[in-house]
TIRORO-100333 format. One record per residue (C-alpha): x, y, z; residue number from 1. Coordinates in pm, 1 decimal. Each point is the difference from the previous one (the first is absolute). Example, Ala and Ser with C-alpha at 12.3 -4.5 7.8 and 13.67 -1.06 7.14 Angstrom:
<sites>
- X  Y  Z  pos
- 1230.0  -450.0  780.0  1
- 137.0  344.0  -66.0  2
</sites>
This chain:
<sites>
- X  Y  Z  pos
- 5083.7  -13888.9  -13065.2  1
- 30.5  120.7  -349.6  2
- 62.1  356.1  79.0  3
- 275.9  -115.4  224.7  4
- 108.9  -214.5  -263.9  5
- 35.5  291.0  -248.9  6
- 164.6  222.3  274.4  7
- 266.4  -203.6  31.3  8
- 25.1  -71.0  -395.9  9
- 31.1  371.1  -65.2  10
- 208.6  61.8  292.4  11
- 278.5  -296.8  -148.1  12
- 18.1  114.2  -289.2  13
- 60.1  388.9  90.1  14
- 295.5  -118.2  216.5  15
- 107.6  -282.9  -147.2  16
- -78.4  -280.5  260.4  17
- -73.4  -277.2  -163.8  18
- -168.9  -183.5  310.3  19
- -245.5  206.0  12.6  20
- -100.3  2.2  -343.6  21
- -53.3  -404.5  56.0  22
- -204.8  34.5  316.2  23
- -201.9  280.9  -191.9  24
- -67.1  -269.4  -282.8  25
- -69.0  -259.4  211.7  26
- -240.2  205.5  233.9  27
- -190.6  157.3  -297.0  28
- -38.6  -297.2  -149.8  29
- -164.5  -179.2  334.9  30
- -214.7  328.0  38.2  31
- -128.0  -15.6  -343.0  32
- -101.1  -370.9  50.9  33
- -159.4  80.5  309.1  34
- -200.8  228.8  -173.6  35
- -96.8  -189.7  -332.7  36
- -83.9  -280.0  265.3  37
- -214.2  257.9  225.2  38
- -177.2  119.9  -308.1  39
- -87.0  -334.2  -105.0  40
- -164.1  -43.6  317.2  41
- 236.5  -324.4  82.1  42
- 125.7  -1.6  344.4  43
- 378.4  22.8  47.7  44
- 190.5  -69.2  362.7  45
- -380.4  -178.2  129.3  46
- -147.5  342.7  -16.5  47
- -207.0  130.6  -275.1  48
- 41.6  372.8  142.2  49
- 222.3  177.4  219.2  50
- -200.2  317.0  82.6  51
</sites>
């Protein structure tokens, strides 16, 4: 989730689309709190790990 969310914040801002540059903010942000939450060892969604 938060290489898809910086995908599509590079890819807005090279052509100038400004809706993706707020779905790549708002996916990087939920990836990297996914991960602070996984590295804390809290469970997120019910499930403590997904692989």
């Amino acid at each position: 989730m938060t290489v898809a969310g910086v995908l599509l914040l590079v890819l807005g801002y090279v052509l100038g689309v400004s809706v993706l540059v707020t779905l790549g903010v708002v996916l990087l942000a939920i990836g990297l709190v996914l991960l602070l939450l996984g590295s804390a060892g809290a469970g997120a969604g019910g499930r403590r790990w997904y692989w």
